[in-house]
N, C-alpha and C positions, 0 to 999 in steps of 0.2 A: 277607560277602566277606572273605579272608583277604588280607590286605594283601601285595605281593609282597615276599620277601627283597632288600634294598641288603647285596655285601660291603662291610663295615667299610674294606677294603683302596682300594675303588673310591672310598667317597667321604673317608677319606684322600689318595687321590693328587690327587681335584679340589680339598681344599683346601690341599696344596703346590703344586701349579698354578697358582691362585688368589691364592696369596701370593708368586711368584715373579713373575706378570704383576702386580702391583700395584709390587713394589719395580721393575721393570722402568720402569713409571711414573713411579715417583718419580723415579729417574734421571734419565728424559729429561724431565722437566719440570724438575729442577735445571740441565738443559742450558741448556734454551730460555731459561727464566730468568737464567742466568748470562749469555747472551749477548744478549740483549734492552735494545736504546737505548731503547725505548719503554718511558714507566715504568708506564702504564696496562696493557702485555700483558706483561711485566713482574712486576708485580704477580698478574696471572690466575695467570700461569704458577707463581709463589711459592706460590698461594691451591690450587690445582690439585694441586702436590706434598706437599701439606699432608694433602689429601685423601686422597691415594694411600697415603700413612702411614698414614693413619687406618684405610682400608681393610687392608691389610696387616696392622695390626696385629689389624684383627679376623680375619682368616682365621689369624695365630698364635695366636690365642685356642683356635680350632676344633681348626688341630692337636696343639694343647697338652690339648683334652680326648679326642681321639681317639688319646692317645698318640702323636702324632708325634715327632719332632724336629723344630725349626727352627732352622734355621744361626743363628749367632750370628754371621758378618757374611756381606754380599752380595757375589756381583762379577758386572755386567751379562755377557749370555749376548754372544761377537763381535760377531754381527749388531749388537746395538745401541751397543756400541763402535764401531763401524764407522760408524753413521747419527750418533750422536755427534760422529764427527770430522768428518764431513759437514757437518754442520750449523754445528761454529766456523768451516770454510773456506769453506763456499759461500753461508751462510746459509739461511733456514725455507723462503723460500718455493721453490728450485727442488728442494727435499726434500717439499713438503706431497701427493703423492698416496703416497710411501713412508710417513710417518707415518700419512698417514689408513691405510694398511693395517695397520701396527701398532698401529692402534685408539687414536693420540693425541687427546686432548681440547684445545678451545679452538682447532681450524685456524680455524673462521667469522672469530674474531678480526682475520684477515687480510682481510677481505673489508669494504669498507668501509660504513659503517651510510647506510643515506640522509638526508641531509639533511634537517634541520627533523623529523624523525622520532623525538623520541627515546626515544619506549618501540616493543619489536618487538611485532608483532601475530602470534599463535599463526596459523603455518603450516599448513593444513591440505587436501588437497586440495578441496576444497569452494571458498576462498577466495585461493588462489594464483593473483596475478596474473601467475606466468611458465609458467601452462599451455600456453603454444602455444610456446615455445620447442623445444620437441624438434621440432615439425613446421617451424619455421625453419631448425633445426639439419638437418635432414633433407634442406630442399628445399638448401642450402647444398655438402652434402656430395654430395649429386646432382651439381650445378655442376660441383663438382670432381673428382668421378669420370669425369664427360664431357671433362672438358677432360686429366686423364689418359689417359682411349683415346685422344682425337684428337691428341696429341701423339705419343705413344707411338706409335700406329702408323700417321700420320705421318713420324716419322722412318723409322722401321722398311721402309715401301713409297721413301722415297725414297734409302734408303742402299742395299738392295739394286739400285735401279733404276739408281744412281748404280756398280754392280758390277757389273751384269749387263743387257742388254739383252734378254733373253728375256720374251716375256709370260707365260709359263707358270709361272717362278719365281719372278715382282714377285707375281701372283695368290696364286699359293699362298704365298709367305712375310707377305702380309697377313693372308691368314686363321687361320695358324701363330699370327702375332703376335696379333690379334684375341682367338680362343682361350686364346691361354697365358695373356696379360692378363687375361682376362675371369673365367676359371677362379682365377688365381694373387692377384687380385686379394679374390674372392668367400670364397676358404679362406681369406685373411689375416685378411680383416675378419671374417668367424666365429670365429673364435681369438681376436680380441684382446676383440670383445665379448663370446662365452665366458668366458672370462676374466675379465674386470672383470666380469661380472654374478656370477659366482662368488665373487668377492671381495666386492663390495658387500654377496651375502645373505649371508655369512658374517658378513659387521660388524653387520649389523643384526639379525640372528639372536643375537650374542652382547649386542648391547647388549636388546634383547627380556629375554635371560635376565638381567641384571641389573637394571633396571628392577622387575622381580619378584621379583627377591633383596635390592634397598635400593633401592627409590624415592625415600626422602629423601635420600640420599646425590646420585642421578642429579640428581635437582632443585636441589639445593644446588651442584652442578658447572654445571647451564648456568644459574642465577642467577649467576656468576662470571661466565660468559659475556657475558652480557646489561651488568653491570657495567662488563665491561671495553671494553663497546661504545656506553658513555654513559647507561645507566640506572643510577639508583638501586637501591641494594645489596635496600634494604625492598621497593621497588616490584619490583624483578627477583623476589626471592624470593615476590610476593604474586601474580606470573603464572606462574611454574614449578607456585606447590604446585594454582593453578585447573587449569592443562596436566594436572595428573597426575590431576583426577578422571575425565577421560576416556583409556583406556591407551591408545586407536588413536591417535590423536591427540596424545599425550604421545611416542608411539613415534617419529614421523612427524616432531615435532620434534625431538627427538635428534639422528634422526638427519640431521637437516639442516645444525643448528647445532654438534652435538659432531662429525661424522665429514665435514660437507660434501655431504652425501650427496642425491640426492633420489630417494624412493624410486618415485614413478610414472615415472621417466624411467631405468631399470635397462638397456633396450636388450632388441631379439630378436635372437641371434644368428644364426635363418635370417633375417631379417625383413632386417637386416645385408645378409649374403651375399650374396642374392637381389638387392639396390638395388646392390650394390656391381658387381654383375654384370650388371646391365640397366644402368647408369651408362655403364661403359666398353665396354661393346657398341655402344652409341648414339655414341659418341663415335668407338670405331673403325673403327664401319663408315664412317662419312663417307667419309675418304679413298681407302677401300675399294671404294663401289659403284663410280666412274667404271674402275675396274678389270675391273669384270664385266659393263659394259653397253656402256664405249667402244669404240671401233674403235683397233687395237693404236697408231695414230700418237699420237691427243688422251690415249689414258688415264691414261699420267704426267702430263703437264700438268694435266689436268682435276682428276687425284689432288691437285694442289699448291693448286691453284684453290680446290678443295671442303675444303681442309684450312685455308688462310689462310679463306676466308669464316667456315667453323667456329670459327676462334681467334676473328676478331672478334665472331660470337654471344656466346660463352662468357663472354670480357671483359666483353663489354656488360650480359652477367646478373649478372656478378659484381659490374657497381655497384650492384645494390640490397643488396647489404649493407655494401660501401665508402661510400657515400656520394656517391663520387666520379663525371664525367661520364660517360656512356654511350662517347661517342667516343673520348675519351681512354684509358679502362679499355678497352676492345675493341682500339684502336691499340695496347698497350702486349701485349695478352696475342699480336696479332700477329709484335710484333717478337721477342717471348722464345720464343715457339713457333717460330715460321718460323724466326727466328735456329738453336732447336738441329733445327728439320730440314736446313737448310739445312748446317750443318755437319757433320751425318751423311752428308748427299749429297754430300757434298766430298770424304770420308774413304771412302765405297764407292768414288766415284771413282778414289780413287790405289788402293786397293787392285787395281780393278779391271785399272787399268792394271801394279801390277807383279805381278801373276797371269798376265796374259794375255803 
């Protein structure tokens, strides 16, 4: 079988690529570092740009034999200028999902190690014990997609109704709103989880290809890790080089601990849309039916009725992830819901009054 032709050109440009994302690195690890009270992440972050060098310098090695050129000095590309100054003024962590995109090593660091714990156990799905978090995360976001339509449109039937006395325009701008919501809602949350799953296989796709181009290198970075997270330097590195004799699994941790990442819970983005869209359908027809079934006098009322009972459900569900009492949590989502219908209905009012 005849091997296929690589131009020279193509795998030159991946290894100035390759050396431009590594000094890219070192930069921003000089950052974090420079600005880091903690002398433990600190340290990582030191041990991390160390690394970045090292790499770098090997891909100058490469284009030094492929005839390249390599600059003889750097200067970071805006963007990371820009995340740079980010970072002295706001500090890491309301930057850590921008980093994790520009494929920064050591975010886990931020995340705190549990207790009494103090070597990590090799993550893998077989043995993760936050397997059911996506379907919590899920039934959660449900909650709150419902408790979106029935606010929404909620106010929506009681500001028109508060402008207009006709039954035929309260009906129809419920169902307007219902729709728009329902619809407007379902395309957002497909985009953003498009998106971020885009993102995430990208990161893991690239850490894949390097894992395969220097595994000791990958190893030796989240033994840093691990380090800066309370284990021992020897012990960290004597669980990374086990991690790597199996690559699914080596993978799996990467990208947990370097990028934050986890790669069984990446999201559907119709899967998304679809719940995002049955969420707030459920929620806005509440207010909605007593509209299409009542007799023209009760249907507002009823609408208000069937929309306060609603807020208090929602609340009430919402304390099984607060903590907090059923009553109380259900009283409160009443008074914030009801409060902004009620002041929609205030404002269709005067409207209505200087229209007419």
């Amino acid at each position: 079988m005849n091997k296929p032709n690589i131009n020279p050109d193509t795998i030159l440009f991946s290894a100035q690529a390759s050396w431009v994302s590594e000094k890219e690195a070192e930069y921003l690890y000089g950052v974090l570092a420079s600005g880091e009270l903690d002398a433990t992440k600190k340290a990582l972050f030191e041990q991390l740009s160390n690394e970045a060098q090292n790499q770098a310098a090997v891909w100058a090695a490469s284009i030094d034999r492929l005839k390249g050129v390599v600059p003889q000095t750097f200067t970071p590309s805006p963007r990371t200028k820009l995340v740079a100054m980010l970072i002295r003024r706001l500090g890491v962590r309301p930057l850590l999902p921008v980093l994790a995109a520009m494929k920064v090593r050591g975010l886990s660091a931020y995340r705190s190690a549990t207790p009494g714990h103090e070597m990590p156990v090799a993550i893998t799905p077989e043995n993760s014990r936050h397997r059911g978090v996506d379907s919590g995360g899920s039934l959660r976001a449900a909650v709150f997609g419902v408790n979106d339509g029935l606010v929404s449109n909620l106010s929506l039937i009681l500001g028109v109704a508060g402008a207009a006395s006709e039954p035929q325009t309260i009906v129809l701008a419920g169902i307007a709103g219902l729709l728009a919501g329902a619809f407007s809602m379902a395309a957002g949350e497909y985009i953003s989880i498009r998106s971020q799953r885009e993102m995430f296989e990208y990161q893991i796709g690239l850490e894949r290809e390097e894992l395969a181009l220097y595994p000791a290198q990958e190893a030796e970075e989240l033994a840093l890790i691990y380090q800066a997270r309370g284990v021992p330097l020897a012990a960290a590195r004597s669980l990374t080089a086990k991690l790597l004799e199996n690559p699914a699994h080596a993978l799996d941790t990467l990208a947990r601990e370097e990028l934050g990442l986890n790669p069984d819970e990446l999201g559907s983005p119709w899967g998304a849309a679809f719940s995002s869209f049955l969420a707030f359908t459920v929620g806005g027809i509440v207010p909605l039916l007593p509209l299409l079934f009542a007799s023209k006098a009760w249907a507002v009322p009823l609408s208000a009725v069937f929309g306060v009972l609603g807020l208090f459900v929602v609340g009430a569900a919402l304390s099984l992830f607060t903590g907090r009492q059923a009553l109380r949590s259900g009283l409160r989502m009443v008074l914030i819901g009801g409060g902004a219908a009620l002041v929609t209905f205030l404002v269709g009012k005067l409207m209505g009054v200087s229209l007419s």
